[in-house]
NUDOLUM-553126 format. One record per atom (N, C-alpha, C): x, y, z. Coordinates in steps of 0.1 Angstrom, whole numbers, plus 5000, padded with zeros to 4 digits. Layout:
residues N
XYZ/...
end
This chain:
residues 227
602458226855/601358306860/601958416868/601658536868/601258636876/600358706883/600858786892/600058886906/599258956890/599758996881/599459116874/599859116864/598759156851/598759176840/598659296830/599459376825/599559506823/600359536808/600059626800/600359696788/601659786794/601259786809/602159906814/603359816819/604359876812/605859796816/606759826832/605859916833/606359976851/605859956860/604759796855/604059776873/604859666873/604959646889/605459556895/604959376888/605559336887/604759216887/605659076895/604858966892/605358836905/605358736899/605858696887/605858526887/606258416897/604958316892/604858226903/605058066893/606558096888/606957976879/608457926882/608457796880/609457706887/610657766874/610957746865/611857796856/612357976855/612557986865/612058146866/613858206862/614058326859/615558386851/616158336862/617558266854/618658266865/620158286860/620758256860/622258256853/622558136846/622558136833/623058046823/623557936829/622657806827/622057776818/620857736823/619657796818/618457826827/617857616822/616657636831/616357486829/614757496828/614257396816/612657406817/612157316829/610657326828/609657216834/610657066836/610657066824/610856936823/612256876827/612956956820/614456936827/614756946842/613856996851/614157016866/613456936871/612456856865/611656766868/612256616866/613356546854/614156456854/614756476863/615656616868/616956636876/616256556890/614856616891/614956566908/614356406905/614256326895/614056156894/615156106893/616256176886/617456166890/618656126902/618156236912/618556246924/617856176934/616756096932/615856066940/616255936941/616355896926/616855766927/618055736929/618855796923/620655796931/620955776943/619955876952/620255856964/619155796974/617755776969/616855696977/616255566970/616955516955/615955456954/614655446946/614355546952/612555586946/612455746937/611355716936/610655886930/611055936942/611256086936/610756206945/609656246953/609956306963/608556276973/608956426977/607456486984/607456596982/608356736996/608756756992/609456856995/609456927005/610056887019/609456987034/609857147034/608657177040/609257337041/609457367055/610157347060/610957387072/611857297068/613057397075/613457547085/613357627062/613257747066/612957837057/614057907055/615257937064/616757977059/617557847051/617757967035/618157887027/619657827033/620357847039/621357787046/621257707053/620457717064/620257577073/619857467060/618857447049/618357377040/619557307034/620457377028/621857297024/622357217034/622657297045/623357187054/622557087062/621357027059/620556957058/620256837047/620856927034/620456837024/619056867017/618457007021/616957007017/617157077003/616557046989/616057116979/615757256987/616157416979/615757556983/614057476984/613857616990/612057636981/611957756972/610157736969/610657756959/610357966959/610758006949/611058156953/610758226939/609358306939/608758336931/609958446919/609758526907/610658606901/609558726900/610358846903/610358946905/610659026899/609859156891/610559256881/609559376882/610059456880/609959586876/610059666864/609159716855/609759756846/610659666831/610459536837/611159436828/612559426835/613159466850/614059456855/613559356870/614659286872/614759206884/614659276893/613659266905/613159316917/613059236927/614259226939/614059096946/612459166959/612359016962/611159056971/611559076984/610759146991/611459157010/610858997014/611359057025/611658877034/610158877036/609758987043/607958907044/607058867034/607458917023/606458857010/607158767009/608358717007/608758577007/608358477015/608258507024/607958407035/606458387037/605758497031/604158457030/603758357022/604458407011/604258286999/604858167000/605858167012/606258047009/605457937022/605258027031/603957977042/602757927040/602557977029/601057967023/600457847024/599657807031/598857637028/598457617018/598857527007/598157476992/596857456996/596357496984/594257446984/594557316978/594957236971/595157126971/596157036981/595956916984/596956906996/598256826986/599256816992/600556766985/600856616993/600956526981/601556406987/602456316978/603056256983/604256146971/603456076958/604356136953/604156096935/604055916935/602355806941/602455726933/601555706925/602355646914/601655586902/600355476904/600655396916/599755306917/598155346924/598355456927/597055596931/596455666915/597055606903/596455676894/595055606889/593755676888/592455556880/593155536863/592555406862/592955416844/592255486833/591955566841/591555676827/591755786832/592255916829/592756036831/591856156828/590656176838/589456236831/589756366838/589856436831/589956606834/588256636833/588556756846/587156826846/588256936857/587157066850/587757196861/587757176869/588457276879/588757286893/588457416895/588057406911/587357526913/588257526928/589057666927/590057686939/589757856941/589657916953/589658066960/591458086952/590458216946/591758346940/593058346946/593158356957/594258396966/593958376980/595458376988/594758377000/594058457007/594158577003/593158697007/591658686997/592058626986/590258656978/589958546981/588858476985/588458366988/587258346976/587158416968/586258396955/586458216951/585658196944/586058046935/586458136921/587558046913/588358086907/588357956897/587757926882/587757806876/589657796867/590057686868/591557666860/591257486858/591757526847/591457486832/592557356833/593357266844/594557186845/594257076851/594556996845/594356836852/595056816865/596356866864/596856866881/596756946887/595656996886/594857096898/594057006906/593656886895/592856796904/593356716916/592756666926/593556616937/594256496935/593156396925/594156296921/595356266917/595856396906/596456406894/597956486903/597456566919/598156706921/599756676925/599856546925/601456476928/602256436914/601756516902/602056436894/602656596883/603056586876/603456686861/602556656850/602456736846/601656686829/602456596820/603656556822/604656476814/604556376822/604356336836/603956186840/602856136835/601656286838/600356186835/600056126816/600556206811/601256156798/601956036791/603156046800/603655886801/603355776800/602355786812/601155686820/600355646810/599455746805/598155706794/598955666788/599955686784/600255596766/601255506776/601755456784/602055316790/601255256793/599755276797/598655236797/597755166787/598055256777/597155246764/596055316764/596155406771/594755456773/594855646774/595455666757/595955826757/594555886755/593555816753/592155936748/590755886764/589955976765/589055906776/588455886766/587355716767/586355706761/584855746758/584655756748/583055846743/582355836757/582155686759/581355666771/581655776784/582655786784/583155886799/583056036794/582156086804/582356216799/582356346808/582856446813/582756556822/582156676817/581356766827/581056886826/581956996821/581757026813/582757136806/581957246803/582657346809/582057506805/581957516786/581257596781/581357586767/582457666759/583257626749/584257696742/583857726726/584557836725/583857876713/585257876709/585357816696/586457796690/587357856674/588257926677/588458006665/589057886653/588257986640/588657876633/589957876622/590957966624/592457986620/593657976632/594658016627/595458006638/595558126643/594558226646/594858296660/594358266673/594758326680/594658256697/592958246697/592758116708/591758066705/590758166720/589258216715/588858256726/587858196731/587858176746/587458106755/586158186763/584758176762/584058216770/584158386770/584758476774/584658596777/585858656765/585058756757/585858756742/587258876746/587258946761/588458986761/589958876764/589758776762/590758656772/591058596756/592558586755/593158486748/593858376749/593858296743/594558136750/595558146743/596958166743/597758186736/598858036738/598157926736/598557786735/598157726723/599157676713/598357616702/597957506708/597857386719/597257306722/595957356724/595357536724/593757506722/593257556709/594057516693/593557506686/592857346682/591557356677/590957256669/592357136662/592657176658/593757066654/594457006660/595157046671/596257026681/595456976697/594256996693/593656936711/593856856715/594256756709/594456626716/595556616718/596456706714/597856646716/598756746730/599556696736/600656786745/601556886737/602156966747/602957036742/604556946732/604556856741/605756786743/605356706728/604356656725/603856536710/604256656702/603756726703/603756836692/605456856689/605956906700/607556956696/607956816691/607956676697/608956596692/608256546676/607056556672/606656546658/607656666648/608356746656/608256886649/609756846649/610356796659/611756756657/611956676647/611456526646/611356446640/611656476622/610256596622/610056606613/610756726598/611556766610/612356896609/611557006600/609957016606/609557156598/608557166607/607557236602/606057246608/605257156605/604257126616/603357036616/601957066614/601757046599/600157076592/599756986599/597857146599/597357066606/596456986605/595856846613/595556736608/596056646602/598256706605/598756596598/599956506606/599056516622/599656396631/599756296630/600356206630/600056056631/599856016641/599055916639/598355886655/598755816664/600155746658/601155716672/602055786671/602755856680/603955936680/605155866684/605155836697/605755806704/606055636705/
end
């Protein structure tokens, strides 16, 4: 996600994403997300727990032992633009609208029921702002979308049942594979997980069906255990 969305290749813009450019060999979601279950348990034992922010000089943090924080990416133009220290440090000050606490599993309900979330724009726009993510929710907000994933299907319980059901804004749904549009017909969802075929599934079912299967995956031609 970005400050700003533009045709125009010379505005500034701010991603606010953990995999952000770095020097070979870059790492996804998911791969920085093992590395710290990795290290958590090597050296404590347990899951990862969440992350203090103080002291805020990335040097004192090493000789502490603390994970950096985290440091939005910056460009110009399609070129790397580092940020000054006060927009760093605002964003990194910033109080979450959800609050942060250790990842446990034994805090999750047995059914995984998504319904929107309604969070202020920014810290300056205090608007309500609807996003469309299950770990926006409070319950879910210690967790990755590959835990809560895990979980349902270690559970048994990858679909909510008919009986359970949440308020959902209305979607109007395209019926090929171009991007699917949602409510206001200038906005495109450029995720095949919001095509009709693929809704039930993660990003992650999809690629490893796709590995498995070493081609593309027609659609309506999942099997309905994957994993």
């Amino acid at each position: 996600m970005s400050v700003a969305s533009s045709s125009d290749i010379s505005q500034h813009l701010i991603y606010m994403n953990v995999p952000k450019t770095r020097p070979l060999p870059e790492m996804s979601f998911e791969e920085n997300r093992m590395h710290d279950y990795v290290v958590a348990y090597q050296t404590t034992g347990g899951p990862p727990q969440p992350t203090p922010q103080e002291p805020f000089d990335a040097g004192e943090r090493t000789k502490l032992g603390l994970a950096p924080l985290f440091e939005p990416y910056s460009e110009t133009g399609g070129f790397p633009t580092p940020l000054d220290a006060h927009t760093l440090r605002r964003i990194q000050t910033q109080e979450p609208d959800v609050p942060l606490r250790a990842a446990d599993v034994a805090t999750l309900p047995d059914v995984q029921l998504f319904t929107p979330t309604m969070l202020p724009a920014s810290d300056t726009d205090r608007s309500l702002q609807q996003f469309q993510s299950i770990v926006l929710q409070e319950q879910y907000a210690a967790f990755s979308f590959e835990e809560l994933r895990v979980r349902a299907y270690w559970s048994g319980k990858r679909y909510v049942p008919e009986a359970v059901t949440a308020t959902a804004p209305p979607q109007v749904y395209a019926q090929s594979m171009a991007p699917v549009v949602l409510g206001d017909p200038l906005e495109q969802m450029q995720s095949i997980t919001c095509q009709p075929g693929y809704s039930q599934y993660s990003f992650e079912e999809l690629r490893l069906q796709h590995q498995r299967a070493h081609q593309g995956v027609p659609q309506g031609a999942i099997p309905h255990i994957i994993l």
